[in-house]
PASETI-688968 format. One line per 8 residues: their letters; for each residue x negated, y negated, z negated of N, C-alpha, C. Coordinates in steps of 0.001 Angstrom, whole numbers, m for minus. Example, Ala and Ser with C-alpha at 12.3 -4.5 7.8 and 13.67 -1.06 7.14 Angstrom:
as = m13190/5690/m7800/m12300/4500/m7800/m13200/3300/m7800 | m12850/2250/m7080/m13670/1060/m7140/m12900/m30/m7870
This chain:
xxxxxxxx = 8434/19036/24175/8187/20287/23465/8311/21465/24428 | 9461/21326/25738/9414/22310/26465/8455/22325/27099 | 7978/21404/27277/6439/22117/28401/4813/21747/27666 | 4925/21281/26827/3939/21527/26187/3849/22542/25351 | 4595/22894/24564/4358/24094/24122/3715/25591/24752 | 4219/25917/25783/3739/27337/26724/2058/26611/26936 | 1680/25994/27216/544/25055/27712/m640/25528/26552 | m434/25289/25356/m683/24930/23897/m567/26089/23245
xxxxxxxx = 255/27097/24285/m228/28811/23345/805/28564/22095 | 1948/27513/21755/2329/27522/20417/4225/28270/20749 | 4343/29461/19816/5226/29800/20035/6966/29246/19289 | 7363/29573/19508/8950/28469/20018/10185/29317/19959 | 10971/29460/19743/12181/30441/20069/13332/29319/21283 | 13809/29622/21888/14515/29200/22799/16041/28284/22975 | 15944/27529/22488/17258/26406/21712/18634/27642/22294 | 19375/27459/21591/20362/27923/21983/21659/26440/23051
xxxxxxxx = 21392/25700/23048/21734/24661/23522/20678/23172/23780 | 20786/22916/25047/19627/22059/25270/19784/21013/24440 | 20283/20171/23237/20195/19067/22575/19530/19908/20959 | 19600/21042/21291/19526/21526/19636/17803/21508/19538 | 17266/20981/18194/15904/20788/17756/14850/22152/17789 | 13817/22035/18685/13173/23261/18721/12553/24012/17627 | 12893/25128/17492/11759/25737/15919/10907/26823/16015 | 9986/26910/15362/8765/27517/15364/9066/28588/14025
xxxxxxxx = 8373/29754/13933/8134/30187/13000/6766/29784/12573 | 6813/29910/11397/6179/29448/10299/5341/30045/9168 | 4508/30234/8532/4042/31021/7392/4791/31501/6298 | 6054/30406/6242/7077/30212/5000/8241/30667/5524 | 8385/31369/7108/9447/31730/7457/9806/31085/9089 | 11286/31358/9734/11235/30471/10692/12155/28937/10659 | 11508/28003/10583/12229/26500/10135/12048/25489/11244 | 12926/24175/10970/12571/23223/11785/11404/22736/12196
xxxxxxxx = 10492/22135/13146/9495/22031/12735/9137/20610/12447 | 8181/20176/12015/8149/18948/11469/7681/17750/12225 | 7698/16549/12425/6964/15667/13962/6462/14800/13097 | 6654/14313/11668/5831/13105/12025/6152/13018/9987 | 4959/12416/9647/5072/12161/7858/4843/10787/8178 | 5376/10021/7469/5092/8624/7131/4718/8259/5743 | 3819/7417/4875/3939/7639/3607/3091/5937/3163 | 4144/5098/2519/3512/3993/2033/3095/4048/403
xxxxxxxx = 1470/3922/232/996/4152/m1058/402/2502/m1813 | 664/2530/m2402/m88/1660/m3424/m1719/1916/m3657 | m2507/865/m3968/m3842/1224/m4755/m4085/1866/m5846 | m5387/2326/m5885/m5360/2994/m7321/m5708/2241/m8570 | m6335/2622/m9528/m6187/1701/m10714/m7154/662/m10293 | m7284/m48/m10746/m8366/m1340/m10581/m9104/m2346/m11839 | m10159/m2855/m11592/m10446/m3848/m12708/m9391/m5081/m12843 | m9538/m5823/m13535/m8739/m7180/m13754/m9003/m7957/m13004
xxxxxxxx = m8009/m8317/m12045/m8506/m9686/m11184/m8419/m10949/m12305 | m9447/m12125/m11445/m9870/m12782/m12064/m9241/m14399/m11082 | m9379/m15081/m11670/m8876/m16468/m10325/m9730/m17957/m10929 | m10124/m18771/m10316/m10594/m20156/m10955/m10062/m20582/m9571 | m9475/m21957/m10658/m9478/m23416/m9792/m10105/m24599/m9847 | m10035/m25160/m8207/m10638/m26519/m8914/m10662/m27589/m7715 | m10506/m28454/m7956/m10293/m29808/m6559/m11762/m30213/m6506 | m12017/m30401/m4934/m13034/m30700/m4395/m12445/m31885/m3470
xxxxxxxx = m13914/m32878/m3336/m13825/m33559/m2589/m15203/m34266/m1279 | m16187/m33561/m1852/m17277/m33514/m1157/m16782/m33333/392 | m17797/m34079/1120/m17777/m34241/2224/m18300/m32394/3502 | m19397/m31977/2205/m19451/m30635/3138/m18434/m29592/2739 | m17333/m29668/1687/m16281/m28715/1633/m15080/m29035/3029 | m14784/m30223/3572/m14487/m30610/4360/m15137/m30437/5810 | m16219/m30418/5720/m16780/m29625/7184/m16688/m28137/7094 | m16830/m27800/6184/m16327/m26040/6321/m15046/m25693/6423
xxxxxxxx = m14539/m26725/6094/m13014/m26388/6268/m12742/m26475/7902 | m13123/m27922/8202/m12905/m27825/9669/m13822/m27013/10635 | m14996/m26460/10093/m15848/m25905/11185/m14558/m24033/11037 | m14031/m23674/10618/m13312/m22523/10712/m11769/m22739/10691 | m11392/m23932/11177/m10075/m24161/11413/m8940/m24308/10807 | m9446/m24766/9783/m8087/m24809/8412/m7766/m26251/8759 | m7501/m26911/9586/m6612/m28267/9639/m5379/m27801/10077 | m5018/m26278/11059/m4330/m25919/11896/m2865/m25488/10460
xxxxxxxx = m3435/m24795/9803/m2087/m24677/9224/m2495/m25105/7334 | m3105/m25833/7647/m3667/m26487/6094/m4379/m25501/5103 | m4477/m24210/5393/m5001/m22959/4512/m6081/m22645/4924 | m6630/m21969/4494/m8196/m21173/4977/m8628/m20244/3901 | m8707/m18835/4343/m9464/m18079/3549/m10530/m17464/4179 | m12016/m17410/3056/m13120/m17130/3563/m13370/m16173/2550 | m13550/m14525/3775/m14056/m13573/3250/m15053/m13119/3877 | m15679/m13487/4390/m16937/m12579/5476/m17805/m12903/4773
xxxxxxxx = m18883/m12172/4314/m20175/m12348/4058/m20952/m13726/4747 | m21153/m13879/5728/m21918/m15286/6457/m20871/m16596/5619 | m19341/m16438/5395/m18624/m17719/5306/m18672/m18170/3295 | m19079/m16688/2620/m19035/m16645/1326/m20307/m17437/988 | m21417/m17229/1472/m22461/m17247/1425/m22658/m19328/2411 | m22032/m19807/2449/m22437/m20951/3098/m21549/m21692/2284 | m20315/m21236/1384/m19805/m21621/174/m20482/m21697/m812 | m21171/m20644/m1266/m22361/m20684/m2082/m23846/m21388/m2445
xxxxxxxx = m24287/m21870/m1167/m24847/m22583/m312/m24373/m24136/m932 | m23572/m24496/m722/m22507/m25961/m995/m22637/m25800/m2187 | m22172/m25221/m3291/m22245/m24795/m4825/m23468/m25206/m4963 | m24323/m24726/m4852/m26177/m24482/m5556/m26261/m26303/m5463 | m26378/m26410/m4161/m26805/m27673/m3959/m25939/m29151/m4665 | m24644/m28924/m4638/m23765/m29823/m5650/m24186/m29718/m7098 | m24679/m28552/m7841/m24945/m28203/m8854/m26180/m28912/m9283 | m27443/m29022/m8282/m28269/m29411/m8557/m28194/m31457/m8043
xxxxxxxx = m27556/m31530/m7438/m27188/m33408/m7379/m26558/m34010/m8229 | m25617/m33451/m8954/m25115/m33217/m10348/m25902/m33729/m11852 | m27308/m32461/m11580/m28323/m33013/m12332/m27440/m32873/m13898 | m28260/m33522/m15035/m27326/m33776/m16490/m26783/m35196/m16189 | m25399/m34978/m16766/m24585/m36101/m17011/m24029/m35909/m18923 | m23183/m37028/m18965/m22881/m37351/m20049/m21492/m37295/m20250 | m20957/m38309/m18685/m19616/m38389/m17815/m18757/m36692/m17921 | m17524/m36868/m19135/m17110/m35580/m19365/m16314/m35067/m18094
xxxxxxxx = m15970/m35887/m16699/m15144/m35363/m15932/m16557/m34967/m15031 | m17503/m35659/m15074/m18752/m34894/m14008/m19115/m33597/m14914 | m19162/m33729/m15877/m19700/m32498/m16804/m18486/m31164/m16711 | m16970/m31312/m16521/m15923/m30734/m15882/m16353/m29935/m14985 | m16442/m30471/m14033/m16777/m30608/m12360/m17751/m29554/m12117 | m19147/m30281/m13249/m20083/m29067/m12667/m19819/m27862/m13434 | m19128/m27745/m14338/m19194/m26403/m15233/m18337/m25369/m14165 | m17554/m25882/m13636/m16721/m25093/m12405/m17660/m25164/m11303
xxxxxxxx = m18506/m25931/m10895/m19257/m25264/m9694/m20192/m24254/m9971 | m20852/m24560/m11334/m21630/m23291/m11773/m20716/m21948/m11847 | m19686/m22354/m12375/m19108/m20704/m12336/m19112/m20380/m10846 | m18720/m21100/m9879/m18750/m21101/m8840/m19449/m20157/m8020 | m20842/m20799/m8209/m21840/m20384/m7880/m22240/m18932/m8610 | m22208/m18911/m10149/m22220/m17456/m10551/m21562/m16253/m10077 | m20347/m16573/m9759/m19423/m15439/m9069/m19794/m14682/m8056 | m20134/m16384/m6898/m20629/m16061/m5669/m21866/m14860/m5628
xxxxxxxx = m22966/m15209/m6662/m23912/m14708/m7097/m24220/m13259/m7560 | m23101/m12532/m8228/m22539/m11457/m8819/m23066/m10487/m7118 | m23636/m9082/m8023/m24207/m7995/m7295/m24988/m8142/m6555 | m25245/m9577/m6163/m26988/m9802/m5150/m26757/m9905/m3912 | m25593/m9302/m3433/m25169/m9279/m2202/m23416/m9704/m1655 | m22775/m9899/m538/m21332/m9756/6/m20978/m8797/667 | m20233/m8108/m35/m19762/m7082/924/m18404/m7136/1760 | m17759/m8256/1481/m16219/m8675/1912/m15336/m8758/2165
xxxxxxxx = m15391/m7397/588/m14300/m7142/m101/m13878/m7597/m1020 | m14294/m7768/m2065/m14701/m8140/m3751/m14305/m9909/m4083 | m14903/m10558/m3300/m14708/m11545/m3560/m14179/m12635/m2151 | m13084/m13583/m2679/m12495/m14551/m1606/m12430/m15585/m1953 | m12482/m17152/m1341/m11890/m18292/m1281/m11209/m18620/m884 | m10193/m19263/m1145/m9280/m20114/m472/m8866/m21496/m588 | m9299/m22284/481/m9067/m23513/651/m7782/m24652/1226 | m7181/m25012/582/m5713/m26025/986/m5692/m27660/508
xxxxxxxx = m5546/m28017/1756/m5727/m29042/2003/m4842/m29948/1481 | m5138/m30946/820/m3755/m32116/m171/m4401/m33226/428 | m3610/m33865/996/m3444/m34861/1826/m3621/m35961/831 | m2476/m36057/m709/m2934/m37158/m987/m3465/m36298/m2839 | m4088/m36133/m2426/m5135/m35586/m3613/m4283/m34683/m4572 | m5077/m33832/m5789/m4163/m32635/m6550/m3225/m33719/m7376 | m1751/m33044/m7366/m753/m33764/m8549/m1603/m33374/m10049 | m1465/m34672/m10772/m1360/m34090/m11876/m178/m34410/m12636
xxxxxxxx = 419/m35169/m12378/1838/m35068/m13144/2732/m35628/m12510 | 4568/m35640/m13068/5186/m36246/m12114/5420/m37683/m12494 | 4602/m38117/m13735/4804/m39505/m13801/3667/m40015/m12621 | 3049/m39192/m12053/1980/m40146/m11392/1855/m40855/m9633 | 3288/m40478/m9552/3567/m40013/m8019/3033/m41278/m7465 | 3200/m42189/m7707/3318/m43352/m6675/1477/m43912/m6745 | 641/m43058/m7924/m1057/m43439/m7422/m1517/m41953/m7004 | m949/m40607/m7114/m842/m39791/m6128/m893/m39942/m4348
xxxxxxxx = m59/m40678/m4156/m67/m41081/m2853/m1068/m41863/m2648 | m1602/m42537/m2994/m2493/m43555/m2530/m3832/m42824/m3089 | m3825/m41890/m3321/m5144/m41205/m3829/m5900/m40536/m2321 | m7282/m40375/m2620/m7966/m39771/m947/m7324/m38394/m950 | m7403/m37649/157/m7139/m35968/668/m8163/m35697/m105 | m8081/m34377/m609/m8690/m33517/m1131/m8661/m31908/m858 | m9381/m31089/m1765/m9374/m29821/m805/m8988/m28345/m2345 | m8199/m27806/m2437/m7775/m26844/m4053/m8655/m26107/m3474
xxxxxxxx = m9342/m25855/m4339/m10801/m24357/m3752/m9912/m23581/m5089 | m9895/m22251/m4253/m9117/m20974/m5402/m10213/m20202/m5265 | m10806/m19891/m6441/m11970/m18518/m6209/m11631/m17433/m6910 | m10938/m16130/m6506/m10455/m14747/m6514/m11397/m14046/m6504 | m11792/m12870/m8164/m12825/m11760/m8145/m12279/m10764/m8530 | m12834/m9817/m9300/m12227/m8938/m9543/m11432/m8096/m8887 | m10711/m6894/m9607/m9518/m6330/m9286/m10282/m4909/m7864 | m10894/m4905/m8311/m11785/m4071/m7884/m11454/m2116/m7756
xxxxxxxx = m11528/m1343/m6826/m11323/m217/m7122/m11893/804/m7858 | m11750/1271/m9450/m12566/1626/m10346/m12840/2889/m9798 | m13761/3870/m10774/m13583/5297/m10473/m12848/6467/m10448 | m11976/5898/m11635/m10381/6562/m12039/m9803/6785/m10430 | m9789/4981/m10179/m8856/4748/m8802/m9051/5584/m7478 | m10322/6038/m7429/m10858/6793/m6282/m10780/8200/m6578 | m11058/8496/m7922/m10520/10464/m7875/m8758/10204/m7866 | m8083/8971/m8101/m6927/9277/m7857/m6223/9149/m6465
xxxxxxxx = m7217/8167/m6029/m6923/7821/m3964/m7279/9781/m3094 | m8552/10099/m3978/m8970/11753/m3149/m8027/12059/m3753 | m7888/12435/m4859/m6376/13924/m5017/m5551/13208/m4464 | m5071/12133/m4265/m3645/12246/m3645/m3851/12593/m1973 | m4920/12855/m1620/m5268/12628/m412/m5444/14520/m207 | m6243/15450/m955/m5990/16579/m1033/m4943/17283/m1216 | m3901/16666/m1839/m2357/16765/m1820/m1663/16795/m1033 | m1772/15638/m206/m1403/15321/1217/m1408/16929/2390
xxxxxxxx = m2601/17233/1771/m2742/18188/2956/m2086/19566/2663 | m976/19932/2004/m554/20425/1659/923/20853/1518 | 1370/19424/2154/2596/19036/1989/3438/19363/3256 | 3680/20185/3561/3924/21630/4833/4137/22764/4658 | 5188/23238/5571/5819/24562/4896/4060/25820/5460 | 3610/26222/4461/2955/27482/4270/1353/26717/3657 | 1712/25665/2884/659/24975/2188/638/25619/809 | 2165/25740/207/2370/26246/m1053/1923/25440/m1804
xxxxxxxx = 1612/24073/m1773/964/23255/m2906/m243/23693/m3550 | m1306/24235/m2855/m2426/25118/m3053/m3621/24069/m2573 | m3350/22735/m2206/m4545/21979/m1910/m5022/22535/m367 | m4366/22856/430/m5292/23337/1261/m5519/24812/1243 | m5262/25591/136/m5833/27425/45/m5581/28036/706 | m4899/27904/1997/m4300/28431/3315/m4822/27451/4265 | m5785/28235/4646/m6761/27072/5996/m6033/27390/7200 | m5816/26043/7724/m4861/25978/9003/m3332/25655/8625
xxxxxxxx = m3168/25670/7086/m1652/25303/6778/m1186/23755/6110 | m339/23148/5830/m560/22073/5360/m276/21226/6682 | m495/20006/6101/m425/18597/7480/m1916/18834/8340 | m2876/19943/7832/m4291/19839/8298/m2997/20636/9933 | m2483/21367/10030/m1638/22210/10525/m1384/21026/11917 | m357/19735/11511/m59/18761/12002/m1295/18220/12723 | m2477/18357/11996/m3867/17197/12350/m4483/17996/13194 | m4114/19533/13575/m4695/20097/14454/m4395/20513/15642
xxxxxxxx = m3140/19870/16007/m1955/20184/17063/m2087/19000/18083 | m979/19161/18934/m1575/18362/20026/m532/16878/19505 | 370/17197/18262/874/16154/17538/42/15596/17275 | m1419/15894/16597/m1805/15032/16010/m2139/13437/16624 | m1835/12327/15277/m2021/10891/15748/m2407/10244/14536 | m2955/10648/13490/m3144/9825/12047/m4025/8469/12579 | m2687/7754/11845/m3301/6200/11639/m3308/5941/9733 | m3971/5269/9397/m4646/5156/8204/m4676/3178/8125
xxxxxxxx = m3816/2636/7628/m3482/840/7668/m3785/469/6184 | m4313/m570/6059/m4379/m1204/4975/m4407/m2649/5052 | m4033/m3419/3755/m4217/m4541/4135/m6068/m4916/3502 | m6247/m6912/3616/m7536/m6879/4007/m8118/m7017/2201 | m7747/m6693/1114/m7664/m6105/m363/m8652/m5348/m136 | m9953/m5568/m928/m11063/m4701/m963/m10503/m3146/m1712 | m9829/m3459/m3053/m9188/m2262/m3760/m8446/m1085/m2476 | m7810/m1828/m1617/m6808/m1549/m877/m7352/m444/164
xxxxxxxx = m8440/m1044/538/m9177/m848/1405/m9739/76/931 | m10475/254/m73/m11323/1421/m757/m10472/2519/m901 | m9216/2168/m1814/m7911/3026/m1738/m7630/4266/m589 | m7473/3174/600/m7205/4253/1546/m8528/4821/2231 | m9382/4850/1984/m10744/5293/2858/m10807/6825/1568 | m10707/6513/356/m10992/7637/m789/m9790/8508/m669 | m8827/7874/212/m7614/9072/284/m7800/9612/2106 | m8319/8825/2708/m8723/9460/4098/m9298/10681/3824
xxxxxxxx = m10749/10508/2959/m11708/12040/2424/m11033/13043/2056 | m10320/12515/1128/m9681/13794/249/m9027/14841/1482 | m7896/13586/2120/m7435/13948/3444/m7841/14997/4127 | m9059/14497/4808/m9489/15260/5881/m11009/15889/5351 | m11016/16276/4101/m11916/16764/3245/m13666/16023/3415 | m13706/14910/3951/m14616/14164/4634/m15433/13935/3570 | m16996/14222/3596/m18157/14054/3051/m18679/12846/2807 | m19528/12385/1592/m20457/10803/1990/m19826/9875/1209
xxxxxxxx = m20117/8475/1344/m19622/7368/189/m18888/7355/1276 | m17709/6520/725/m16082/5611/947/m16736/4075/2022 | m17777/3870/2593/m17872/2786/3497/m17800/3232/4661 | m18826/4102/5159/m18554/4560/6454/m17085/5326/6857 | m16561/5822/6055/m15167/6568/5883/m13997/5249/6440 | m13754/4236/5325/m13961/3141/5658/m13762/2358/7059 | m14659/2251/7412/m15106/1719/9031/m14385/2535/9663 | m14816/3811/9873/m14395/4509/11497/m12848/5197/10795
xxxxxxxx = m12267/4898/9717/m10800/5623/9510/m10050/4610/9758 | m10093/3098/8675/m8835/2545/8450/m9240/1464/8908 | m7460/1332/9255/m7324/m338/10553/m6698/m1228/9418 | m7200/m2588/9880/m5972/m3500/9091/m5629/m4059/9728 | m4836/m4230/10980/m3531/m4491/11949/m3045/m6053/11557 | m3674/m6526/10940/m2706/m8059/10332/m2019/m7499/9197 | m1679/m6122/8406/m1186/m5448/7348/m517/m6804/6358 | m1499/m7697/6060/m883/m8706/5549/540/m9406/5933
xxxxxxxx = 927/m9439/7368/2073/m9820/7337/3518/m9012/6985 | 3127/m8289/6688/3996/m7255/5598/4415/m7977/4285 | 3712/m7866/4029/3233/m8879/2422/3842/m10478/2385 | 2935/m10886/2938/2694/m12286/2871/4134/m12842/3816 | 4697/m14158/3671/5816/m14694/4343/5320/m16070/4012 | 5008/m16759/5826/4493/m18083/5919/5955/m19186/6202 | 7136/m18371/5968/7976/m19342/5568/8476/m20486/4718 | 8390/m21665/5670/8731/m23062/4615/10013/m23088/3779
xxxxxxxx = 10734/m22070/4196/12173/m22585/3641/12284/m21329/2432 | 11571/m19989/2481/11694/m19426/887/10555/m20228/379 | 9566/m20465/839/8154/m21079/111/9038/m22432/m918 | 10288/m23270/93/10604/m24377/m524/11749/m23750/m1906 | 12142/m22995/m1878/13101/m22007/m2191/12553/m21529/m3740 | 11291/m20246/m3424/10648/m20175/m5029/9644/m21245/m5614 | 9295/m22600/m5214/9415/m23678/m5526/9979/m24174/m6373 | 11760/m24253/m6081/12589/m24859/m6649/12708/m24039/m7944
xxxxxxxx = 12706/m21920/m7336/13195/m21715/m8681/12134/m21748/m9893 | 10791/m21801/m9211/9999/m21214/m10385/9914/m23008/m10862 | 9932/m24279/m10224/10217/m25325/m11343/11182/m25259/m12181 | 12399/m25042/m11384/13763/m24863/m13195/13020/m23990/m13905 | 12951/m22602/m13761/12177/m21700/m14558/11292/m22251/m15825 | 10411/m23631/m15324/9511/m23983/m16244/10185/m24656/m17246 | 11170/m25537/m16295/11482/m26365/m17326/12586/m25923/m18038 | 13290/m24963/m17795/13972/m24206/m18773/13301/m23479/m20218
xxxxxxxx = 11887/m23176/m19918/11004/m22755/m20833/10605/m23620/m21455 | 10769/m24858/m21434/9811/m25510/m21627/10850/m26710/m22656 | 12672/m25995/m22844/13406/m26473/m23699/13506/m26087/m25013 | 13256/m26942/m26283/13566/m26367/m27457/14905/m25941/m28117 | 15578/m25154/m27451/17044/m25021/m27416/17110/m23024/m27442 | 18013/m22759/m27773/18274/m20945/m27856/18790/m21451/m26621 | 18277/m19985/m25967/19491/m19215/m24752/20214/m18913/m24901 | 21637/m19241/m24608/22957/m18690/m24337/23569/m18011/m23985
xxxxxxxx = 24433/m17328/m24038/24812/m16407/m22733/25439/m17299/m21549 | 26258/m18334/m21993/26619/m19173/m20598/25543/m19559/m20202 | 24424/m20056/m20552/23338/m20434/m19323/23050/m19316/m18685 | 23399/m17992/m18518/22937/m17009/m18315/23464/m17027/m16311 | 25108/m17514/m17210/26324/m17426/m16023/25534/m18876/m15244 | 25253/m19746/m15979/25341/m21027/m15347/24137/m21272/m14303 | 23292/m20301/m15023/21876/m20112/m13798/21840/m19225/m12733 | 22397/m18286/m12792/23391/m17426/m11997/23580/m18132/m10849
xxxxxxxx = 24957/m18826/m11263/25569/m19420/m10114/24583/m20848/m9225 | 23995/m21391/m10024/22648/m22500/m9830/21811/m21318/m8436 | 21423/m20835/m8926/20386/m19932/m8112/21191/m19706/m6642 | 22349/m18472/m6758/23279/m18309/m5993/23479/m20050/m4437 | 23698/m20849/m5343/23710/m21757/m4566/22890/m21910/m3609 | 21921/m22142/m4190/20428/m22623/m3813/20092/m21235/m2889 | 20372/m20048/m2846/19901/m19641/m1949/20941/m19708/m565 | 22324/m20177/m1258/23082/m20169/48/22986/m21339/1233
x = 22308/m22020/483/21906/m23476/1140/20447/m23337/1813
């Protein structure tokens, strides 16, 4: 601050002791001055996400799996336009080898690849956001119950295809991503909460200094994504649709590992609790207040272990 400032034309009053914080006068008076806003937001409103499942065993769901590397940690999600679209691809053509049956588990089968395929189908195009797959690999085919364990095992590998739509960023969600984003710029002593009505005041103040460094993160959530590109505009009062905004504003850094935890030992952990969970629900008995204590201490355990 001491030598950039004289440099930068920005005026300063003179610490009275070299550890003490430098201050500027201000529009609102003379105050500390400010270095840095941080601010973690949520999305805005959204449509209803949507989810289908369904076990596959075809031989080309298995080459797509391995042609993009899901043997490595048994998962795979495909969002890119080229990888949605060669899923879709696999769909059409299963759909039509399929043909009419009579066979109610082939007649199953295809009613889920058609949806399949419809989803995929939805707006004419991929934009790769909107819609995802995800593929996990079962070694000895999907459980269906726990009486079945021992022809479970001896059953072929198979592949859980999860198909995720919806949940989409509405229009509500985007005049609410811009105002909070016109807000933003405001939030600085000589903004007055005026949106900006003092040009040059506000964080625009911050964005025009030799402080400035705005980074703009999201994770890879189409909503998410739209989210912060409609609050970039508002932001930096930026013109045009929310794609190109989009592109050249916001990074997604791996953002997901924020979120997401590829740990085996909580993964084995809410496992355990969300099975008691079921089968506690799943007793024709009142709740107690001692089961209250008794699950308590159950849980407690289990995480100390």
């Amino acid at each position: 601050m001491r030598e950039l400032a004289p440099q930068f034309h920005i005026p300063w009053s003179i610490p009275t002791e070299a550890e003490d914080i430098p201050i500027v006068p201000t529009t609102s008076g003379t105050m500390m001055e400010l270095r840095c806003v941080i601010a973690v937001i949520r999305h805005g409103d959204r449509t209803p996400k949507q989810k289908m499942k369904m076990e596959v065993k075809h031989p080309r769901f298995f080459e797509l799996f391995e042609k993009y590397d899901g043997y490595k940690t048994g998962k795979l999600k495909l969002k890119k336009p080229e990888q949605l679209q060669e899923v879709l691809d696999i769909a059409r053509q299963l759909v039509v080898d399929l043909g009419t049956h009579s066979d109610c588990e082939i007649e199953e089968r295809k009613s889920k690849l058609e949806q399949l395929k419809s989803v995929l189908e939805m707006y004419g195009h991929f934009s790769g956001i909107n819609r995802k797959v995800q593929l996990t690999y079962l070694p000895h085919g999907h459980p269906k119950a726990a009486s079945e364990d021992e022809a479970r095992r001896e059953s072929s590998p198979s592949l859980l295809l999860v198909l995720k739509w919806g949940g989409e960023l509405t229009p509500a969600g985007r005049v609410q991503a811009e105002e909070l984003g016109r807000a933003f710029r405001c939030m600085y002593p000589g903004g007055q909460g005026d949106y900006a009505g003092f040009p040059g005041c506000g964080l625009l103040r911050l964005h025009s200094t030799y402080r400035h460094d705005l980074k703009i993160y999201a994770s890879d959530e189409g909503r998410v994504q739209m989210t912060a590109a409609a609050f970039a505009k508002g932001l930096l009062a930026l013109e045009g649709e929310l794609t190109p905004i989009l592109v050249q504003m916001v990074k997604s850094a791996n953002m997901n590992g924020l979120l997401d935890s590829d740990s085996d030992s909580l993964s084995s952990c809410q496992h355990r609790v969300k099975a008691r969970l079921h089968e506690i629900m799943q007793k024709d008995a009142d709740f107690l207040s001692d089961n209250c204590r008794v699950e308590s201490m159950g849980y407690i355990q289990h995480s100390n272990q």
